[in-house]
C-alpha positions as CSV (number, residue, x, y, z in Angstrom):
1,X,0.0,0.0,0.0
2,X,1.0,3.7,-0.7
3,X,-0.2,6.2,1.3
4,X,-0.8,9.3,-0.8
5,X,1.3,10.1,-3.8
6,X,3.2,13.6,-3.9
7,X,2.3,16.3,-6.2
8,X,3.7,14.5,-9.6
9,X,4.7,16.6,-12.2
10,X,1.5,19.1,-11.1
11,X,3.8,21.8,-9.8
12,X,6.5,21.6,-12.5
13,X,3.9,21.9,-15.3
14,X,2.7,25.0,-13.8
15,X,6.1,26.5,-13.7
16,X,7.0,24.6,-17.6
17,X,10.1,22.6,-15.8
18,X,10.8,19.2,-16.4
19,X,10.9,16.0,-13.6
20,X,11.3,12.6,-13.4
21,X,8.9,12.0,-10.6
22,X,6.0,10.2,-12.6
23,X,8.7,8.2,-13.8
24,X,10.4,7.9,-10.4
25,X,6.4,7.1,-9.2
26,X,5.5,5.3,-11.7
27,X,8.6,2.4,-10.3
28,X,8.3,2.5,-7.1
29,X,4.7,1.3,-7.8
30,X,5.5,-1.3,-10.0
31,X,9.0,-2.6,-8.2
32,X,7.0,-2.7,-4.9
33,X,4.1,-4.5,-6.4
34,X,1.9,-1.6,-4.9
35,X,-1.8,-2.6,-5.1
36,X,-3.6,0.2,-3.3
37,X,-2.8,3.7,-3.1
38,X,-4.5,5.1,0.0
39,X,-5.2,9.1,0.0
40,X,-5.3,11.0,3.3
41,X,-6.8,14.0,1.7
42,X,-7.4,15.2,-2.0
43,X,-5.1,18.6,-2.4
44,X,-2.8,18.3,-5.4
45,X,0.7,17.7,-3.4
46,X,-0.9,14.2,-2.4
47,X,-2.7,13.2,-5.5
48,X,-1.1,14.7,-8.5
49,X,1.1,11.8,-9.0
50,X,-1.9,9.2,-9.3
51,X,-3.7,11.8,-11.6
52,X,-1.3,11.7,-14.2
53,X,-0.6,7.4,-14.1
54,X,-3.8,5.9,-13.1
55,X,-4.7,4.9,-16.6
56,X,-0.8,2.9,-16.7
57,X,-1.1,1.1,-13.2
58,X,-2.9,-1.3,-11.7
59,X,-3.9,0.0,-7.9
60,X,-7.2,0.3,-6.4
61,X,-7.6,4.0,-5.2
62,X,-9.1,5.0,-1.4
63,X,-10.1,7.6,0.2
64,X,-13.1,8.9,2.5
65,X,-16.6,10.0,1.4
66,X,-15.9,13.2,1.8
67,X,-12.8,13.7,-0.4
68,X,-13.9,11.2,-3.1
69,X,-16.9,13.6,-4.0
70,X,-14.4,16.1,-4.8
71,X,-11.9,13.6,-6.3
72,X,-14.5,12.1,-8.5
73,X,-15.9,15.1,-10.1
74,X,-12.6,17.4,-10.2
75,X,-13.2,19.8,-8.0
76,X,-10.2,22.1,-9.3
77,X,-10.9,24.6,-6.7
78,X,-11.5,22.0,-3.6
79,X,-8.2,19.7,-4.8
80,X,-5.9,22.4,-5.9
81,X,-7.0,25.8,-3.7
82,X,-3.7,27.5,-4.6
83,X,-3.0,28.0,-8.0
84,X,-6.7,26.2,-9.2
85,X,-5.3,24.0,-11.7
86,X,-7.4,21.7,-13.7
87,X,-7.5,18.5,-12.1
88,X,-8.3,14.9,-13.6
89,X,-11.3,13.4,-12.3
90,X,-10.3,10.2,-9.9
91,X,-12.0,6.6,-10.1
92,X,-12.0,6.0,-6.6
93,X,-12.8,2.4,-5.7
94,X,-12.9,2.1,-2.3
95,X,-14.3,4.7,0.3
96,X,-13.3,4.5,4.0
97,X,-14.5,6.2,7.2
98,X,-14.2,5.9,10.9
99,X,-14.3,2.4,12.5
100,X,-13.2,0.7,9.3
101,X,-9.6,-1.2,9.3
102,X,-7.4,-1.8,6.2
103,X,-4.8,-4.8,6.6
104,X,-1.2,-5.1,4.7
105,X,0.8,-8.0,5.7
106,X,0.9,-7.9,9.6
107,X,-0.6,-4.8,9.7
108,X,-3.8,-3.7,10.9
109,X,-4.6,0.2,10.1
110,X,-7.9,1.5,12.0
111,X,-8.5,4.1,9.9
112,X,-9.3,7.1,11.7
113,X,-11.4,10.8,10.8
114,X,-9.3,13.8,11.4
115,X,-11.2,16.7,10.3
116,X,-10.0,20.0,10.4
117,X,-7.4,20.8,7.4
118,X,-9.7,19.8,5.6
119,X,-13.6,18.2,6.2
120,X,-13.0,14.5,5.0
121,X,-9.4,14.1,6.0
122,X,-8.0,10.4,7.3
123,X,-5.7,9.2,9.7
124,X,-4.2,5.4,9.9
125,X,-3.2,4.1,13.1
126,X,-1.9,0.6,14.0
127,X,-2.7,0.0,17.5
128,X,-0.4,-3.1,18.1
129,X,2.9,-1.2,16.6
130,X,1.9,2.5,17.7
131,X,2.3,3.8,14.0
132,X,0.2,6.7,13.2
133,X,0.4,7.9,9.6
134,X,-1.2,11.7,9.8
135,X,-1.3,13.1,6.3
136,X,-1.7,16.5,6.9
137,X,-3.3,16.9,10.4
138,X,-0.2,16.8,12.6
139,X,3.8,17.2,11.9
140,X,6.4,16.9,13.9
141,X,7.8,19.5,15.9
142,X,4.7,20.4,17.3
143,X,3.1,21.8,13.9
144,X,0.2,21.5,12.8
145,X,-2.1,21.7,9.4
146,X,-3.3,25.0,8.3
147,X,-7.1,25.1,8.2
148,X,-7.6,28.1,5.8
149,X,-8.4,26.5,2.6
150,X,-11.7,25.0,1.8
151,X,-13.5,23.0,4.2
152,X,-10.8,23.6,6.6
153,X,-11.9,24.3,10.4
154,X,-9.8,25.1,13.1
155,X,-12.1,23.4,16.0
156,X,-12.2,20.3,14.2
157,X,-8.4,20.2,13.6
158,X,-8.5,21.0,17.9
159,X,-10.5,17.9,18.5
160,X,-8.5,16.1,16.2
161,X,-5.1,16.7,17.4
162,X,-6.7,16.4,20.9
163,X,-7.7,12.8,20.0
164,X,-4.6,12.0,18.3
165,X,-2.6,13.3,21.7
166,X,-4.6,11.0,23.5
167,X,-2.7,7.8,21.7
168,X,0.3,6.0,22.2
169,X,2.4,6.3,19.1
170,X,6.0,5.5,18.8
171,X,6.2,6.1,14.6
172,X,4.8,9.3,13.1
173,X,4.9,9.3,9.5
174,X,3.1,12.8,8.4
175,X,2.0,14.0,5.1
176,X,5.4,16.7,5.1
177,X,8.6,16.5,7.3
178,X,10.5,13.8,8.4
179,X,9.4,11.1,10.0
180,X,9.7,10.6,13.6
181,X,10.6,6.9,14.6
182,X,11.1,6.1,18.9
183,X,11.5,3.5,21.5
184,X,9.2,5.3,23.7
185,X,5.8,7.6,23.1
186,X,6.1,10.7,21.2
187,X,5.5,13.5,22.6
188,X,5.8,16.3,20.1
189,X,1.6,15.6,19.1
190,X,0.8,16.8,22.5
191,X,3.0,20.0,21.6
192,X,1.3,20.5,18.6
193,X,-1.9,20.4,20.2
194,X,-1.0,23.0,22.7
195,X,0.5,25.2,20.0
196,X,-2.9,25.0,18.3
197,X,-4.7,25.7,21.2
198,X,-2.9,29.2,21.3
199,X,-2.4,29.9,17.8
200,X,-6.1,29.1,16.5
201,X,-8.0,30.8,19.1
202,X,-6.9,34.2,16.9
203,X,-8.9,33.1,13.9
């Protein structure tokens, strides 16, 4: 499973550069046997690379309710609120909300609702191994995701951080920044969640 799938070439087409990340993409998927590509959230830096190669691999495509109504149909200014480039319509084939679990090898992923950066966000957290994989709700360092863009909401991305403090996790793997990996809990999600406390009580 791949969990989201960077921008692609989304950006450098905007800016008429040249990359080889589909091509870079495009292998990792195939060399890895990838089957499904699992999306956090639906802005263009985690689904650009899957909208230009889902017609040349063979992966079932996930995502929430929420975010596949806006994957599905397009919805340029929804996926891609910066610059509001034209986005591909997705075929999403699998939608997944609270309570539901998602197994890969000797891995059970509850998958989890984190609203707040945007409305139909998604978490995945493996109980037994303390791996929480965050997208863009929570980073490391005690940052957080913005909640300015549409469907965004700061007290939903309080609750969620709040609930995400509340769990054991020794592994953070978020949507940007490095990944945090420890022998012992982590404590920078509780920082973040102060840090939001403070900081979104101006807007």
């Amino acid at each position: 499973m791949m969990i989201d799938t960077g921008a692609g070439n989304a950006l450098n087409q905007r800016f008429s550069a040249s990359s080889p990340n589909i091509e870079t993409l495009k292998q990792a998927i195939e060399t890895k046997r990838v089957k499904h590509i699992f999306l956090t959230h639906g802005h263009i830096d985690h689904i650009g690379g899957i909208s230009s190669l889902q017609s040349e691999v063979n992966c079932t495509i996930s995502a929430s309710h929420e975010e596949a109504r806006h994957l599905t149909s397009g919805n340029s200014p929804y996926l891609d609120p910066i610059m509001n480039s034209t986005c591909s319509p997705l075929k999403i084939t699998k939608k997944y909300g609270e309570g539901d679990t998602i197994t890969v090898g000797n891995y059970d992923f509850q998958v989890l609702e984190t609203p707040g950066h945007t409305k139909g966000s998604l978490s995945l957290y493996e109980p037994d191994k303390k791996i929480l994989i965050s997208g863009d709700t929570v980073f490391p360092q005690g940052s957080f995701g913005r909640t300015d863009l549409p469907s965004g909401s700061s007290s939903e991305l309080l609750n969620s951080l709040k609930r995400l403090s509340d769990l054991e996790i020794h592994v953070l793997l978020p949507g940007h920044m490095p990944p945090i990996i420890s022998q012992t809990p982590i404590n920078s999600i509780k920082d973040s969640f102060r840090n939001a406390q403070t900081m979104l009580s101006y807007y």
